[in-house]
C-alpha positions as CSV (number, residue, x, y, z in Angstrom):
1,X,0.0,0.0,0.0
2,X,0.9,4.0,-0.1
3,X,3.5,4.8,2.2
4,X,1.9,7.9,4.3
5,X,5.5,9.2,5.2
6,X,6.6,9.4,1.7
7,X,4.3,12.5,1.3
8,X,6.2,15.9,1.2
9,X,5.3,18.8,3.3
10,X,4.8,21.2,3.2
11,X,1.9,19.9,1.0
12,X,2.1,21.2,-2.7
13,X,0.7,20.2,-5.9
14,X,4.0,18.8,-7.9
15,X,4.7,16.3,-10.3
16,X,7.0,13.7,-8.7
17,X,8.2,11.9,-11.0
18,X,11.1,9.5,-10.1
19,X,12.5,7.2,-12.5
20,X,12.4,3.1,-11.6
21,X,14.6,0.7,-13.4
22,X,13.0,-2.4,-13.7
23,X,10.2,-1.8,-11.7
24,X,6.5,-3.6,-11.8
25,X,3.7,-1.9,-13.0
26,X,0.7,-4.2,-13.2
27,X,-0.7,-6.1,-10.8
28,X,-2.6,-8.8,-11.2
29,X,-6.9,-8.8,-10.8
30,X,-8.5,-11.3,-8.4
31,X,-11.7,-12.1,-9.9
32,X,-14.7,-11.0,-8.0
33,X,-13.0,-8.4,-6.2
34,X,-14.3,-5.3,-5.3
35,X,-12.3,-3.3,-7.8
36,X,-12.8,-6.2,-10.2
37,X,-16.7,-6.0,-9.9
38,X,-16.3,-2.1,-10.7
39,X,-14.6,-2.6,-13.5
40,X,-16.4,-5.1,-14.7
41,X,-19.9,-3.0,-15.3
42,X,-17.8,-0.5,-16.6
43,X,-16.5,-3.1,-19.6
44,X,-20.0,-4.4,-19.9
45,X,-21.2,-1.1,-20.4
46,X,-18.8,-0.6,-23.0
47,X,-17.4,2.6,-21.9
48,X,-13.8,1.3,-20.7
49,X,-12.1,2.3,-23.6
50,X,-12.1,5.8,-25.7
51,X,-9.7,6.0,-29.0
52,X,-9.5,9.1,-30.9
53,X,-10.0,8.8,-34.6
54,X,-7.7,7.1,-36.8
55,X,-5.3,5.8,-33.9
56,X,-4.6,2.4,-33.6
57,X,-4.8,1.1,-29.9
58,X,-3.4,-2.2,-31.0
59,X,0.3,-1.3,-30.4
60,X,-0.6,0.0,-27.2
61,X,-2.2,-3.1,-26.1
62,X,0.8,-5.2,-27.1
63,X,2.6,-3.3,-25.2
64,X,1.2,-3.9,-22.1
65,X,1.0,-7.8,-22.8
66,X,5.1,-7.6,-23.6
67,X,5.4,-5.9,-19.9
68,X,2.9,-8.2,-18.4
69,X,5.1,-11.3,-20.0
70,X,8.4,-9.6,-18.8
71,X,6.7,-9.4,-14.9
72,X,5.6,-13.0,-15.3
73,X,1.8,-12.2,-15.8
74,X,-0.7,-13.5,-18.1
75,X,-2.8,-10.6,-19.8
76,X,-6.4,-12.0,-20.9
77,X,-9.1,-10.7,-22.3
78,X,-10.4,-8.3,-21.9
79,X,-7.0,-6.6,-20.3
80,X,-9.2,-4.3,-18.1
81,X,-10.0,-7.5,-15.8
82,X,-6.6,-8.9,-15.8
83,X,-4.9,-6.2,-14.4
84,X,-5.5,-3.7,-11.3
85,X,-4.5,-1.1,-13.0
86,X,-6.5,1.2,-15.8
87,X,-4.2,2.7,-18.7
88,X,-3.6,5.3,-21.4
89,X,-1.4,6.3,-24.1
90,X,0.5,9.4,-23.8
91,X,2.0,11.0,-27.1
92,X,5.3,12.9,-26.6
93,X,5.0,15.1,-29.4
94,X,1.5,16.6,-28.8
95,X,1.5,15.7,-25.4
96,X,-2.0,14.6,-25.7
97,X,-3.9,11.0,-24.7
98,X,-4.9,9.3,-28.4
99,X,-6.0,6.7,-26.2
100,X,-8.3,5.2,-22.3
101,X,-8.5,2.5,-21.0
102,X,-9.9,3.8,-17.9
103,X,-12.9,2.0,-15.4
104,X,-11.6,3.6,-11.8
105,X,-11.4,7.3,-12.7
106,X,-11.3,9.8,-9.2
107,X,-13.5,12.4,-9.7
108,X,-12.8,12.7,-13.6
109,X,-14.4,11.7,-17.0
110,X,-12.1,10.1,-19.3
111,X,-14.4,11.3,-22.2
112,X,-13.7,14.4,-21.3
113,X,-10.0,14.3,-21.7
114,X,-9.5,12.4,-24.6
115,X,-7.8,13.8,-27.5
116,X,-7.0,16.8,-25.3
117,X,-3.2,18.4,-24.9
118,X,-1.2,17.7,-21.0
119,X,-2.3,21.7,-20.2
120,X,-6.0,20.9,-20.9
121,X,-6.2,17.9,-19.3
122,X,-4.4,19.3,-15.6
123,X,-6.2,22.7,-16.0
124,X,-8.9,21.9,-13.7
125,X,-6.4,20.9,-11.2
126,X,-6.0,23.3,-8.1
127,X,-2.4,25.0,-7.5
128,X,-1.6,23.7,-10.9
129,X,1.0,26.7,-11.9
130,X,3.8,23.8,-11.7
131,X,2.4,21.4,-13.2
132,X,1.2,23.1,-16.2
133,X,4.5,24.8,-16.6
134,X,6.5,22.2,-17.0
135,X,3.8,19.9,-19.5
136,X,6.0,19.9,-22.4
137,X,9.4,18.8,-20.7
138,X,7.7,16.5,-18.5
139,X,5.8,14.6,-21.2
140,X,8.7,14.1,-23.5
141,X,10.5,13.0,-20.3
142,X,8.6,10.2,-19.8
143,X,8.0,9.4,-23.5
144,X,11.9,9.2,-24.3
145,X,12.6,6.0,-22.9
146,X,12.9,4.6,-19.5
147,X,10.3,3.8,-16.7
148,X,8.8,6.3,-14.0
149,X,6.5,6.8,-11.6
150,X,4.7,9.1,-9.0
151,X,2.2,8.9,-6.5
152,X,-1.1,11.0,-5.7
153,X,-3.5,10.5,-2.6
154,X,-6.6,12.2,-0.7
155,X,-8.7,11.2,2.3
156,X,-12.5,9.9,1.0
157,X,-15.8,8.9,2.7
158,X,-16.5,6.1,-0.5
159,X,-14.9,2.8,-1.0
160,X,-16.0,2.3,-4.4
161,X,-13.1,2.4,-7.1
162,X,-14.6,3.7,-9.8
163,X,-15.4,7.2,-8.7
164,X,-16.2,8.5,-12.5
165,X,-18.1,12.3,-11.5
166,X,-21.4,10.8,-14.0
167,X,-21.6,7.6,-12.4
168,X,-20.8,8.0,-9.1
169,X,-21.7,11.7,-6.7
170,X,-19.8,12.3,-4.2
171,X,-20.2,10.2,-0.8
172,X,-21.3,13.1,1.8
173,X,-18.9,13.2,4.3
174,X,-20.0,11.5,7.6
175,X,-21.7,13.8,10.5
176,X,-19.3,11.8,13.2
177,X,-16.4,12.9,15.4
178,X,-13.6,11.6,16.3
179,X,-12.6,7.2,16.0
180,X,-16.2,7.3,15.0
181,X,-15.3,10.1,11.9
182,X,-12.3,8.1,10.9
183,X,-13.6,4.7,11.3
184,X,-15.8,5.6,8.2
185,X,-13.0,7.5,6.1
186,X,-10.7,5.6,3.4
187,X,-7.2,6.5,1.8
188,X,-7.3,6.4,-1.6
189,X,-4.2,6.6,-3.2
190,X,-2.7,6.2,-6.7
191,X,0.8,5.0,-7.7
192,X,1.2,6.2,-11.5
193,X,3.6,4.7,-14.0
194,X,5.0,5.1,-17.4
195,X,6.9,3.1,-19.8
196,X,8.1,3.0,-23.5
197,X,4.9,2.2,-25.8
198,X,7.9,0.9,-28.3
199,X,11.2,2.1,-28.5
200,X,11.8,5.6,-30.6
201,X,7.8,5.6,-30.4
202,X,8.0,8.9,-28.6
203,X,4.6,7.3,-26.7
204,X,4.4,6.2,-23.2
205,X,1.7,3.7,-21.8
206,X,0.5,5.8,-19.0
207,X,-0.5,3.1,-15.9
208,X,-2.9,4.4,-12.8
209,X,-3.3,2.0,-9.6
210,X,-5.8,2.9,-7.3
211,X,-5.5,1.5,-3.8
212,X,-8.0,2.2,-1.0
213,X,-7.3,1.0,2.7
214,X,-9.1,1.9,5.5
215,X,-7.5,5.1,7.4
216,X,-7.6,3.9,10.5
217,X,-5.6,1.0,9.8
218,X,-3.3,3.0,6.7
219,X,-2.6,5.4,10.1
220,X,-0.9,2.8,12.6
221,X,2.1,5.3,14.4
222,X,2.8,8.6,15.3
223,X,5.1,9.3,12.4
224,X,2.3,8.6,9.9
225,X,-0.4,10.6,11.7
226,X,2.3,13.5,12.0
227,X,3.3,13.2,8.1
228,X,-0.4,13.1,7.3
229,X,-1.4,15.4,9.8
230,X,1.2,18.2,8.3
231,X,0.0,17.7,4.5
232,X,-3.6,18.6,5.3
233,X,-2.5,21.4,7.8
234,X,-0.5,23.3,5.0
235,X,-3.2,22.7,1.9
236,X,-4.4,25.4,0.2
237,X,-7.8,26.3,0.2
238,X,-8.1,25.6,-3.5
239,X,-6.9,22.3,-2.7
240,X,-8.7,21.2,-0.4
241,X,-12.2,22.5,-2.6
242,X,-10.5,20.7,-5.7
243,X,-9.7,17.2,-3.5
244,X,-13.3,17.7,-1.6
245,X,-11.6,18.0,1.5
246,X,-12.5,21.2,2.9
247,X,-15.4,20.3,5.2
248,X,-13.6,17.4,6.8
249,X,-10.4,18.8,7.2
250,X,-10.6,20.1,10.7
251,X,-12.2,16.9,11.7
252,X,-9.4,15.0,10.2
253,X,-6.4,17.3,12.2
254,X,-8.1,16.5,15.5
255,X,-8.4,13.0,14.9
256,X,-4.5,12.9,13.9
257,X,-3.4,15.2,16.6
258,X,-5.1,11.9,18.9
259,X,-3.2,9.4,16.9
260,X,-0.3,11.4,16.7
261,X,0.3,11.6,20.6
């Protein structure tokens, strides 16, 4: 799972990238799972994957069976219940996404960001100045070769996986206090990973992992409640409105300040 004192602070919206060597990035999907059974009525439906026109996904998808053969996994069909993770193609050049696989979206539509350029897709993101500075150098980073990844996390009252913003409203925040607040709370986090669509492609399969675990047992020491407890204290307002967070927040530091002792 997400390691809670791997978070920075003071909290800011950055990319964090670090390159792996080697690294996994699938994992594979235990049939009936709660995350499989989300995806799964997303595939039915037939809205798992977007293309834009004229792109062939096919290379894309053999991609991701060469990596799933080079971790010692078998990719079936369809790949969206074989593996945890959802993907996309990122394009170097335009820096845009030709291509979704995507059932366990938080809080965004992937219909809504196909096709579209790295500035466009992260323009809705709060504190975004960094991010959207650097879009060019960062997508031909990870489309020249090699392997990277980053993390991204927030605090949620839902323990459903797919979280697309059509399909799935926001779970109000529990009226609680305290153990009893918490108890119902989950950490979602996702670990995000790139690597070569084929070499000199200037494309990058784009791999998102969500993982949700309880908080009160992703929050077991001090350390972890004072890492955690820091990042929400030094959020930004427009943060904490673009992650949903402002109306638990002060709940959340008085839990962790008990934890924390």
């Amino acid at each position: 799972m997400f390691d809670l004192l791997s978070i920075a602070v003071p909290f800011r919206m950055q990319p964090g990238l670090q390159r792996i060597e080697g690294g996994r990035h699938l994992t594979p999907l235990a049939a009936g799972s709660a995350l499989w059974q989300d995806k799964e009525r997303v595939v039915a439906a037939g809205a798992s994957r977007l293309c834009v026109a004229g792109y062939d996904p096919q290379p894309a998808l053999a991609a991701i069976r060469r990596r799933a053969q080079a971790e010692g996994l078998a990719a079936g069909e369809p790949i969206e219940l074989s593996f945890e993770q959802d993907f996309a193609v990122l394009d170097g050049p335009s820096t845009t996404l030709p291509w979704l696989c995507v059932c366990a979206p938080s809080h965004w539509a992937p219909e809504d960001k196909l096709g579209l350029p790295f500035t466009a897709v992260h323009a809705p993101v709060a504190d975004n100045q960094l991010l959207l500075g650097a879009a060019r150098q960062l997508a031909q980073l990870v489309t020249a070769g090699g392997e990277w990844e980053r993390f991204v996390w927030t605090i949620t009252p839902s323990n459903r996986h797919d979280q697309h913003p059509r399909r799935q409203p926001r779970a109000p925040w529990p009226q609680d206090e305290g153990d009893g607040f918490a108890g119902q709370l989950f950490l979602r986090a996702e670990r995000q990973t790139f690597f070569p669509l084929a070499e000199g492609s200037g494309q990058a399969v784009f791999t998102i992992h969500v993982m949700l675990q309880p908080l009160a047992e992703a929050v077991t020491t001090p350390a972890q409640a004072a890492r955690l407890h820091e990042a929400l204290a030094t959020m930004s307002d427009a943060v904490l409105a673009y992650k949903g967070l402002a109306p638990a927040r002060e709940r959340l530091l008085d839990w962790l300040k008990t934890r924390g002792a």
